[in-house]
C-alpha positions as CSV (number, residue, x, y, z in Angstrom):
1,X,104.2,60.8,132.7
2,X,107.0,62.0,134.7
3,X,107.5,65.1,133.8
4,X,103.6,65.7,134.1
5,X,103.7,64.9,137.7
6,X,107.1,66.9,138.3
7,X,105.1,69.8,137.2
8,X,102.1,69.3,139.3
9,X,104.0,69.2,142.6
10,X,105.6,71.7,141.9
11,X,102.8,74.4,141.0
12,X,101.4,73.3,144.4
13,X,104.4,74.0,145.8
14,X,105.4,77.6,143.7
15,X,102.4,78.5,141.7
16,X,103.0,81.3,139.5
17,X,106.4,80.6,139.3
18,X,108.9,80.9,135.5
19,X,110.2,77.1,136.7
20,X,106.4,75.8,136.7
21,X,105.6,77.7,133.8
22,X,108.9,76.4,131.2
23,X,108.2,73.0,132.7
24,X,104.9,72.8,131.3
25,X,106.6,74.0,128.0
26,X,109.1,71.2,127.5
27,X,106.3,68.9,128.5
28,X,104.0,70.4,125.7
29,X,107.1,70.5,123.1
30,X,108.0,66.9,123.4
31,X,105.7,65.8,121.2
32,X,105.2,62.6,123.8
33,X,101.8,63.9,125.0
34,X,98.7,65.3,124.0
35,X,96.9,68.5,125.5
36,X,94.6,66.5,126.5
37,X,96.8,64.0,128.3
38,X,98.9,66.9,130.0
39,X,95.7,68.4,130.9
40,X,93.9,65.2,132.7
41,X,97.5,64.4,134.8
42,X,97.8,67.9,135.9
43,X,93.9,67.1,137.3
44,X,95.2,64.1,138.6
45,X,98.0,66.0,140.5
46,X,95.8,68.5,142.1
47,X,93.7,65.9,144.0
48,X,96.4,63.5,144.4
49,X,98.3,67.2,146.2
50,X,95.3,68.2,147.7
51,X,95.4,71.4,145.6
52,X,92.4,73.9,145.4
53,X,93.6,76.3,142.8
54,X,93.2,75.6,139.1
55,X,96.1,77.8,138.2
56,X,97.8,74.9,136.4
57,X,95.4,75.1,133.5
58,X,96.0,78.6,133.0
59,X,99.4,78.3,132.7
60,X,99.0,75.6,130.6
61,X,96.9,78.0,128.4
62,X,100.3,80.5,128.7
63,X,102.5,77.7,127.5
64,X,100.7,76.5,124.3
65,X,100.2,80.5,123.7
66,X,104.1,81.3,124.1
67,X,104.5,77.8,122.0
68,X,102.4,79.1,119.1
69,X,100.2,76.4,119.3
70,X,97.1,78.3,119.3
71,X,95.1,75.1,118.9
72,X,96.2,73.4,122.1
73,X,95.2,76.7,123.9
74,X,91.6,76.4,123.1
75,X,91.2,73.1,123.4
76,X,92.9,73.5,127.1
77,X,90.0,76.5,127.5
78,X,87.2,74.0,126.1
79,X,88.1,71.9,129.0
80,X,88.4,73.6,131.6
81,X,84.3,75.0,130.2
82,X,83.9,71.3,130.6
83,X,84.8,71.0,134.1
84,X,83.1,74.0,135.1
85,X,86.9,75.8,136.0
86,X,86.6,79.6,135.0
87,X,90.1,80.9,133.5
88,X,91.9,83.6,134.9
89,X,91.5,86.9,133.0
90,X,95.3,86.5,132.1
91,X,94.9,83.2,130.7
92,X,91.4,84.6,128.7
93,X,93.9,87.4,127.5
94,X,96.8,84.9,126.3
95,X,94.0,83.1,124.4
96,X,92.6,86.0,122.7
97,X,96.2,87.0,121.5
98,X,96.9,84.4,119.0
99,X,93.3,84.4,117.4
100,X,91.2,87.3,117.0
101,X,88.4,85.2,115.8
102,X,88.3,82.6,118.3
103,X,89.3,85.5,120.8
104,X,86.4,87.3,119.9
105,X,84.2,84.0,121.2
106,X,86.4,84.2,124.3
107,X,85.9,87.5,124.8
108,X,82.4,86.9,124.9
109,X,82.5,83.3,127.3
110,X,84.3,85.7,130.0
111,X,81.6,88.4,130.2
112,X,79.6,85.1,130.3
113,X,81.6,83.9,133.1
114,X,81.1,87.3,134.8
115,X,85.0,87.8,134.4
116,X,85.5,91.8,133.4
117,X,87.5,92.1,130.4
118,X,90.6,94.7,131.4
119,X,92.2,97.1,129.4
120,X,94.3,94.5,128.1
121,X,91.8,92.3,126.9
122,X,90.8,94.8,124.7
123,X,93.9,96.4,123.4
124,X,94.8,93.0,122.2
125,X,91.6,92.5,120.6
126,X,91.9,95.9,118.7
127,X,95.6,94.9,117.9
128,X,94.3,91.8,116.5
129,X,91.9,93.6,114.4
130,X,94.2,96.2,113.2
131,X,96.5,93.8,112.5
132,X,94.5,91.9,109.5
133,X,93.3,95.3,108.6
134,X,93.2,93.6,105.1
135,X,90.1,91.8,105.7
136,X,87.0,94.1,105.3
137,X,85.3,95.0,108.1
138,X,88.2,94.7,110.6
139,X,89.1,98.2,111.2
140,X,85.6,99.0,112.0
141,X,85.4,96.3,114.7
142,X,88.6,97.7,116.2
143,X,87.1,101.1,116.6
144,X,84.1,99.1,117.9
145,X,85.8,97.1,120.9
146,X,87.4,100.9,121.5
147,X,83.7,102.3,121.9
148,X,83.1,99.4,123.9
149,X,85.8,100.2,126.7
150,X,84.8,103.3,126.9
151,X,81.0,102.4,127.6
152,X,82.1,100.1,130.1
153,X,84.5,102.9,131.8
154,X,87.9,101.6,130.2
155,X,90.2,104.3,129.9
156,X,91.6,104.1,126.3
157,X,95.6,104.1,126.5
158,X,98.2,105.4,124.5
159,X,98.7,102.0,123.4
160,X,95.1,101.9,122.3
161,X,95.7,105.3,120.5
162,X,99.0,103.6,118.7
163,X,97.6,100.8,117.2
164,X,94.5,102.7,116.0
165,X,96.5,105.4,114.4
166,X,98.9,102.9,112.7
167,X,96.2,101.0,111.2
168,X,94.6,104.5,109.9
169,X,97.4,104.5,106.7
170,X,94.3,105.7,104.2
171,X,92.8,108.6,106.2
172,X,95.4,111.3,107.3
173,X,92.5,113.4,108.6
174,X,91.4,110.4,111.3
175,X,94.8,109.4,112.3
176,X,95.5,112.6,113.3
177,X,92.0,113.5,114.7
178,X,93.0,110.4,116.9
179,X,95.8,112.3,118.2
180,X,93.9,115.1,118.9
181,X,91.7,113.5,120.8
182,X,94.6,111.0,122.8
183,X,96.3,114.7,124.0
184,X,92.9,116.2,125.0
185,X,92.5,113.1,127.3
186,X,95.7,113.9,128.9
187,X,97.3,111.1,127.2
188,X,100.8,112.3,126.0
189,X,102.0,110.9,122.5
190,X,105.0,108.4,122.4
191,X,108.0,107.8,120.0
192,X,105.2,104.7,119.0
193,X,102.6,107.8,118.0
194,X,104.7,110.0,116.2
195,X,106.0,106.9,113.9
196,X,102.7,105.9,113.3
197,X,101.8,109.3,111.8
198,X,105.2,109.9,109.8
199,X,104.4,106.4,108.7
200,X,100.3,107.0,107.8
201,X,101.5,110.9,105.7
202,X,104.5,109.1,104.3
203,X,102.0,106.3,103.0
204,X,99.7,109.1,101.4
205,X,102.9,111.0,99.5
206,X,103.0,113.9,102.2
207,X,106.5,114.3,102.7
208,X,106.7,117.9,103.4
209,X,104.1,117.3,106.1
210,X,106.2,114.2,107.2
211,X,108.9,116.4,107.4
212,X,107.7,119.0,109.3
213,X,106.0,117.0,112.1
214,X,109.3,115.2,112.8
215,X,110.9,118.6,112.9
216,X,108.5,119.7,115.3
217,X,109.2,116.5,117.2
218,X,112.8,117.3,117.3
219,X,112.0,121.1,118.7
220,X,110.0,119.2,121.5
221,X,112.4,117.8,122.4
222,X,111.4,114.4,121.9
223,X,114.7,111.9,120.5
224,X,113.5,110.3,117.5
225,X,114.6,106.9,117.8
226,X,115.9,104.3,114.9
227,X,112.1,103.2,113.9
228,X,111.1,106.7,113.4
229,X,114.2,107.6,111.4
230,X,113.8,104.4,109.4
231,X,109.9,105.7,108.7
232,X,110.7,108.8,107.7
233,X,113.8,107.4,105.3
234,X,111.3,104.6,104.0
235,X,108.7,107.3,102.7
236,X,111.4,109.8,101.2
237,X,113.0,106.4,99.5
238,X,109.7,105.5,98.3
239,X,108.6,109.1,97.0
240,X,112.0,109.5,95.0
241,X,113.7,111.7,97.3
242,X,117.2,110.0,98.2
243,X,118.8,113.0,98.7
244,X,116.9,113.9,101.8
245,X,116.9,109.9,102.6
246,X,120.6,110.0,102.5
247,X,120.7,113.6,104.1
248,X,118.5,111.7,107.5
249,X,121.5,109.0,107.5
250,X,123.7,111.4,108.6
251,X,121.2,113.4,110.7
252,X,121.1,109.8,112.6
253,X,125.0,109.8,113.0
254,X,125.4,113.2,114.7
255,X,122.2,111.9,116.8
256,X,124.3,109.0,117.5
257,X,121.5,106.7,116.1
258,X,122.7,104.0,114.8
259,X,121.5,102.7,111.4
260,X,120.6,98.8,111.2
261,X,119.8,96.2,108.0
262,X,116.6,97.7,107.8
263,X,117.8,101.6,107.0
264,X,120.6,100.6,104.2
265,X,118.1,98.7,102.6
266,X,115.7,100.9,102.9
267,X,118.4,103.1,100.8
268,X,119.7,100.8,98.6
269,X,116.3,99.9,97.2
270,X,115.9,103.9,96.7
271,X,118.9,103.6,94.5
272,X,118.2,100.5,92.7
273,X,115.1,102.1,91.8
274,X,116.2,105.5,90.8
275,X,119.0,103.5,88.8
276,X,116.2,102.0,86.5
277,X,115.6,105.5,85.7
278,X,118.3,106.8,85.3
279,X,120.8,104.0,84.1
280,X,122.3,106.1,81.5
281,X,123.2,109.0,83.5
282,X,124.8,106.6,86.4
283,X,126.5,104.9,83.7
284,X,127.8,108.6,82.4
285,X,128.8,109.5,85.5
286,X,130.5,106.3,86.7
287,X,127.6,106.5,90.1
288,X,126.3,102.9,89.5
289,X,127.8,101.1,92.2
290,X,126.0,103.2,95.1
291,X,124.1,100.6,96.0
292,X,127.2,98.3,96.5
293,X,128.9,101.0,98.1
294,X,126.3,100.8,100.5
295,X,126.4,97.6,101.0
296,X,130.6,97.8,101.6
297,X,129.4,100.1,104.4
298,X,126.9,98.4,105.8
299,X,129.8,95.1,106.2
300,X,132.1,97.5,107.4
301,X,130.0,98.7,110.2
302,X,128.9,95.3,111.3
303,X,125.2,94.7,110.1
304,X,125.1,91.2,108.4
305,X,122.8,91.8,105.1
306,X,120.0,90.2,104.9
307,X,118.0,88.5,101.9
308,X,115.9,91.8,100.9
309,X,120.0,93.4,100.8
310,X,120.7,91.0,98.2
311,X,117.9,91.2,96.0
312,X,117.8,94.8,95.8
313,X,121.2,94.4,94.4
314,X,120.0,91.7,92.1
């Protein structure tokens, strides 16, 4: 186990460091050893070194997190539990990333452990939530980890606010009672914010409303970037309103924002869909082969279609 002992000497010799960490990354993403079997030789190192730090297992806990290999993470966590090591409240973070179930049991172990979860910790634990919003229940234990930091003297941040807000696509009145609440905490909105709520009104058919808070957004001040243009195109697309989808492409040009895959398909859906409604009148007026047209500039500018390009062609 070579490259096992390589990695051992050298986290006693520059702990912390990106070599130690991508070291422990190839040695996971051989295939050649187990978790387990990484995880007793990096023991083995440490007394063999004379080594008092356990920071070894933590970053073994990073590398099978930035591996995807969720698993290996938890079973590194399970022994270091065994061998009475407490994880870092990095490591405890990585962990809680990739699983918000299991998370939720680490999340629990380090308050055991006496290790204070920090802003991060939960963040990713209301992410997590938010993100399989789908499953019933979810969005409520997001909102209750967020009561949470706040009983325990967290500060909510604007990243908090973000992810809450985005996951709040079927109440306009608590998305935006969020906001309220994020500005009078002194917490200023982001391009991430105002996304979110063109994205939760453009999900509920309020287009006019859409429209005017990114007008107001403009008047601010405040440069919408290409995810908030591609929002605000995706909801007029969807709603049946390609002329003011078409009219934002150009508002992006003279903003110098540059469109991507994801706007011209956004607009060549529009028109494939609008075309099942209207084949006759394309037909009539020779306007069928928008969609390829924008696909002709969408080569010409550089943007390699994709396979949702295609099929909205199909």
């Amino acid at each position: 186990m070579v490259l096992i002992s390589e990695a051992g000497a050298l986290l006693w010799r520059q702990p912390l460091t990106h070599p130690t960490l991508q070291l422990l990354k190839e040695t996971n993403n051989n295939g050649a050893y187990s978790i387990r079997e990484v995880f007793n030789e990096l023991g083995v190192a440490r007394d063999v070194l004379g080594g008092k730090s356990y920071v070894f297992y933590d970053l073994l806990i990073r590398a099978s997190c930035e591996l995807k290999r969720a698993d290996d993470a938890f079973e590194c966590f399970d022994m270091m539990k065994g061998k009475g090591v407490i994880p870092c409240v990095h490591a405890c973070n990585d962990i809680v990333r990739r699983k918000v179930e299991e998370g939720k049991g680490v999340f629990w172990f380090m308050e055991s452990l006496g290790i204070k979860p920090i802003v991060v910790t939960y963040n990713t634990i209301i992410h997590g939530y938010c993100s399989r919003g789908s499953v019933e229940g979810d969005l409520e234990m997001a909102f209750s980890y967020r009561d949470e930091m706040v009983t325990e003297g967290i500060r909510p941040t604007v990243s908090t606010y973000n992810t809450l807000i985005h996951a709040l696509c079927s109440s306009i009145k608590k998305a935006f009672s969020l906001h309220d609440e994020m500005m009078s905490k002194g917490i200023q909105p982001t391009h991430v914010t105002y996304t979110s709520l063109i994205y939760v009104l453009s999900k509920r058919d309020r287009m006019k409303q859409a429209g005017d808070l990114f007008e107001k957004i403009v008047h601010k001040g405040i440069f919408p970037d290409l995810i908030m243009f591609n929002a605000l195109t995706d909801g007029h697309s969807a709603n049946g309103n390609m002329d003011r989808a078409f009219a934002l492409l150009k508002e992006m040009e003279q903003m110098k924002v540059v469109p991507d895959e994801v706007t011209y398909n956004i607009l060549m859906q529009g028109r494939c869909r609008e075309g099942k409604v209207e084949e006759a009148r394309l037909c009539k007026n020779q306007e069928g082969d928008h969609a390829e047209q924008l696909l002709k500039e969408m080569v010409s500018k550089g943007i390699a279609p994709d396979d949702s390009t295609y099929l909205s062609l199909i």
